[in-house]
N, C-alpha and C positions, 0 to 999 in steps of 0.2 A: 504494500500500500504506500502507493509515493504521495506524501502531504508536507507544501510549502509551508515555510513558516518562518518567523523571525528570532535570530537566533543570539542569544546574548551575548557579548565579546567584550574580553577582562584585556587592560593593563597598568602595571603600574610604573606612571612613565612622570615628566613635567610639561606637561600642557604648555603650551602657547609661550606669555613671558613672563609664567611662573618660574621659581628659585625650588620647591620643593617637589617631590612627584607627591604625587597622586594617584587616587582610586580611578579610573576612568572606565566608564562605561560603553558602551556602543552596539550598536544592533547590524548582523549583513543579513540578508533574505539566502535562503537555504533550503535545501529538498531532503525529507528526511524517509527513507525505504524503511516502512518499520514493518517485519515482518504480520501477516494477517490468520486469525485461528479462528477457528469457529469452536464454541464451546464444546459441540458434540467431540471434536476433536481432543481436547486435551483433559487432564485429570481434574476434576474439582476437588481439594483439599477438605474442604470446609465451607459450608453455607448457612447462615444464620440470621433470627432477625434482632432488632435492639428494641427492648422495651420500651425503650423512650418515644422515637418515633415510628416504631415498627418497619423501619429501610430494611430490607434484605440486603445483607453483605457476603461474597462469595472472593474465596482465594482460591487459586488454580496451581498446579503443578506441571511444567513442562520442564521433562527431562528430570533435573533432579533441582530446578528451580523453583520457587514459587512468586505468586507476583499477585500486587492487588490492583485496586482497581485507581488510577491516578483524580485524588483528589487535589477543589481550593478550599480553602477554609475562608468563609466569608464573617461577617457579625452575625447572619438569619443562618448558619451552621453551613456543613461541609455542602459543595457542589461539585458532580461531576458527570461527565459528557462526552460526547462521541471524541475523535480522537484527535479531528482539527481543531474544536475548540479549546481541546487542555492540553495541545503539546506544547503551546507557549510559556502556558504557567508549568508544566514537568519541567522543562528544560527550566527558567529563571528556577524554579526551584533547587535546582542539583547544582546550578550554577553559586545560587547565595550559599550553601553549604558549605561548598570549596570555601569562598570569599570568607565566609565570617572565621573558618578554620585558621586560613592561611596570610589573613592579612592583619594587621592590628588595629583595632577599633579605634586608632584614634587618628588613623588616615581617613583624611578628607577625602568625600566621596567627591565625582563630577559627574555630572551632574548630581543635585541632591537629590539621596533615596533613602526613606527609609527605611530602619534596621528591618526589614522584613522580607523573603521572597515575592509576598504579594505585592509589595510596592515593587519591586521590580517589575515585577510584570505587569501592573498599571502603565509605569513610565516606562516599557520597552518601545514602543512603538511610537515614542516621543524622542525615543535619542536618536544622536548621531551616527550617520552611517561609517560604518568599520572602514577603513582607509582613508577615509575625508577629514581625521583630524589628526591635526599638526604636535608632534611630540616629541621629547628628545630624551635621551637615555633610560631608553627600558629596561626592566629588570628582564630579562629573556629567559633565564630557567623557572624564572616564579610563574611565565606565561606560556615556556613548553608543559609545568605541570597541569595548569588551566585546561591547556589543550588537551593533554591525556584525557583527565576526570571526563572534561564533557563528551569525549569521542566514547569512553565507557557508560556515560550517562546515556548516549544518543542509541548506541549499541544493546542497551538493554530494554529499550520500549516493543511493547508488542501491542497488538490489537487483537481483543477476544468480543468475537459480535458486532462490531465496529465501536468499542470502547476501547480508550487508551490502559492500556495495566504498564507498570512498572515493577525491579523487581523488588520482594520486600525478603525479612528472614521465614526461616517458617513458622509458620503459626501452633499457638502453645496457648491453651486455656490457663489462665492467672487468676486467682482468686484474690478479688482487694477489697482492705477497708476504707471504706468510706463514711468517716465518723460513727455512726454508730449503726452502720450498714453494713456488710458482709457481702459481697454479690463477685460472679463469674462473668470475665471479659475474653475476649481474641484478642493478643497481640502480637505480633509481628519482630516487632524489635528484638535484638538481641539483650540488649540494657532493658530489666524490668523496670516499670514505672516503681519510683518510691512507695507507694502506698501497698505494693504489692506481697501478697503472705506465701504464698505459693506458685507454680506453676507444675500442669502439668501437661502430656504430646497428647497429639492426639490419637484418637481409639479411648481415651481416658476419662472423659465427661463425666463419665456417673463419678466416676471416681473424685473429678475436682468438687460435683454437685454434693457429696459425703461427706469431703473435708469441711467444705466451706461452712454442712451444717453443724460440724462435731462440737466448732469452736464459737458453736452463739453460746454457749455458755458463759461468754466471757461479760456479757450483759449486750452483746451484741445481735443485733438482729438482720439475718435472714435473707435474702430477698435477687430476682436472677434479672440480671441486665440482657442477658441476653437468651435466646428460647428458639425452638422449632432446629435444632442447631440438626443438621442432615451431614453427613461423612462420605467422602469417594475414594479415602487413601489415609492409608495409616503412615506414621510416623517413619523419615528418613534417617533424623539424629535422634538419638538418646541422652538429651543432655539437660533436657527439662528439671531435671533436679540441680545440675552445676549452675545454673543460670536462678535457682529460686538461693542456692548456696550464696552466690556471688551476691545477689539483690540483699541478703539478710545482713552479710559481710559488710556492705557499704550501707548499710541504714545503721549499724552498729558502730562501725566508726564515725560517720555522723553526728551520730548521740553523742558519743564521747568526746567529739573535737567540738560540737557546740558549746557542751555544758561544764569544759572546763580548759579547752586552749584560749578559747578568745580568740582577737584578733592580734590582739599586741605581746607577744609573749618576754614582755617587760620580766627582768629578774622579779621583783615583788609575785608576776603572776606563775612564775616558775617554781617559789619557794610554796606556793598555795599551792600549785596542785603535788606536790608530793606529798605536802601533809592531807593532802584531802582523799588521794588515791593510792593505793598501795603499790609499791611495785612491780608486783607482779600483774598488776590489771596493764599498767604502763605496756607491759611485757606483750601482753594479747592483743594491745590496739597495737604497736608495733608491727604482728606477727600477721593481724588483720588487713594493714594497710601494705604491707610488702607482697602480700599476697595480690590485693585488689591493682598492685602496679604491676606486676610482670604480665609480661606479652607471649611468654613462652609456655604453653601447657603443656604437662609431663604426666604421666599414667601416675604420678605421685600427687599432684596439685590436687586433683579432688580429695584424696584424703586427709593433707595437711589444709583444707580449708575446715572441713569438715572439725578436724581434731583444735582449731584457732575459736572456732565458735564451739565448741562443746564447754572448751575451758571458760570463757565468756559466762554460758550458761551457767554450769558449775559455783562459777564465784560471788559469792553473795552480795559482793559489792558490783558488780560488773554485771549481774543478772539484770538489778535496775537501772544503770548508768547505760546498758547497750542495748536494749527495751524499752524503753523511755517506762518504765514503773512496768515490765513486765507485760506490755499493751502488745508488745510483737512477740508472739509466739514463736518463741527459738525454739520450745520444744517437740512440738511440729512439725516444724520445718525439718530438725534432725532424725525425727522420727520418719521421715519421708527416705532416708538413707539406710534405716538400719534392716538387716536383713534381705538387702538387695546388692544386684551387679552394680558396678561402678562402671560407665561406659562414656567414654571423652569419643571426641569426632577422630577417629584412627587407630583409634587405643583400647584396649579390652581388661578391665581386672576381672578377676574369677571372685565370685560372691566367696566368703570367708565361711 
């Protein structure tokens, strides 16, 4: 499916007879072959509807990718559409992602745009055309990487039905609180959302629908955001559990760097917190955030995350400081590992 469109174009150069570079923006017209599927064609992952406004939402599986459906986020909630009308806002979206990663917020944009995707794609169609403006010393690898991202960003659009889909992770039923709500979502990402208590692949529904009621005991109440949920494929990764491990781990160190590093870690606020914290909790948040930094996964990482937060739970001062009073169910969440295979993307431990 060959669909024109305008296509957003980065550098960061000195404009005109500016002294500093600059953010600069700029639009060429461009032809984009994104490949075309017809549903009957490929896998459906997962189909669902949302209780709030009843949308059917559906994730598909080609090959051993998945991909949802390319939304905008508006003020009157998400919109999305055939494939000409949202490959401008896909593409400005993949594009501000790179941007706000790789460039420092405190470069001037040019033309002015707001910290947003959506505003770029307002103002796409309002910039300058790519080659028409005048600039001098570019940063050239900082705009061969631009170019990669977007040639992978452009690489990965397809169309299912004549809707545009992008690709996303796969999807994992998450069970989150919301305040004093309890309810089961689809999410996509690999970073679980904060609020999040669990995850689990799918084939496992009932199973997240059981947890999610075990823990209304907590005074929590009940309740499904999402319903009619239909299945065409079971689970690629197994790692639903490493990824609710990871979510518990950085809500943990959280807790603890909120409510006792601060911002200024002034001598005064250093000598506090060793009298406030025992060393060895010091020990675990250490253990938690060395953990939450490496890039490197080992057939050992999940059990040394596992054993950073068991000790966490264990310790009576650390149960409430990485809980915020006990409100996040560590013991759940580790109960979710015991007695089962430990299985990373490549990797196989043998259940114990």
């Amino acid at each position: 499916m060959i669909i024109e469109v305008d296509i957003p174009e980065f550098q960061l150069a000195i404009p005109g007879q500016s002294r500093t570079p600059k953010a600069l923006w700029m639009r060429r017209a461009g032809k984009l072959d994104i490949p075309a599927y017809s549903g009957n064609d490929v896998v459906r992952a997962v189909k669902f509807k949302h209780d709030k406004n009843k949308f059917q939402t559906e994730i598909f599986r080609i090959g051993s990718r998945h991909y949802k459906i390319a939304e905008q986020w508006s003020p009157s909630g998400p919109k999305a559409g055939d494939a000409r009308t949202m490959a401008h806002h896909c593409l400005c979206e993949g594009a501000w992602a790179w941007f706000v990663k790789n460039v420092p917020i405190t470069t001037e944009k040019v033309p002015q745009i707001t910290h947003s995707a959506s505003g770029l794609t307002n103002k796409l169609r309002a910039l300058p055309i790519y080659g028409d403006v005048a600039y001098r010393s570019p940063d050239e690898l900082l705009r061969a990487d631009y170019e990669a991202h977007m040639a992978g960003v452009q690489a990965g659009l397809v169309t299912i039905n004549g809707y545009l889909f992008e690709p996303c992770g796969e999807p994992v039923y998450v069970v989150v609180g919301y305040g004093s709500h309890t309810v089961i979502d689809v999410t996509t990402d690999e970073e679980l959302p904060t609020s999040s208590i669990a995850a689990f692949p799918l084939g496992r529904y009932e199973d997240a629908e059981a947890f999610a009621k075990s823990i209304t005991d907590r005074g929590l109440t009940y309740g499904e955001i999402i319903h009619d949920v239909v299945e065409g494929a079971g689970s690629l990764r197994d790692d639903a559990e490493v990824r609710t491990l990871r979510n518990a781990a950085q809500i943990a160190a959280a807790r603890f760097k909120d409510a006792y590093a601060g911002t200024n870690l002034l001598r005064d606020h250093v000598y506090e917190l060793l009298d406030a914290v025992p060393l060895e909790d010091i020990a675990i948040y250490r253990r938690i955030r060395k953990l939450l930094e490496t890039t490197e996964k080992t057939e050992e990482y999940a059990d040394d995350l596992f054993n950073a937060l068991s000790s966490a739970r264990d310790s009576s001062f650390s149960a409430s400081v990485f809980t915020d009073g006990n409100l996040f169910p560590l013991d759940e969440i580790l109960a979710l590992w015991e007695d089962r295979p430990i299985v990373l993307p490549g990797h196989h431990i043998a259940t114990p």
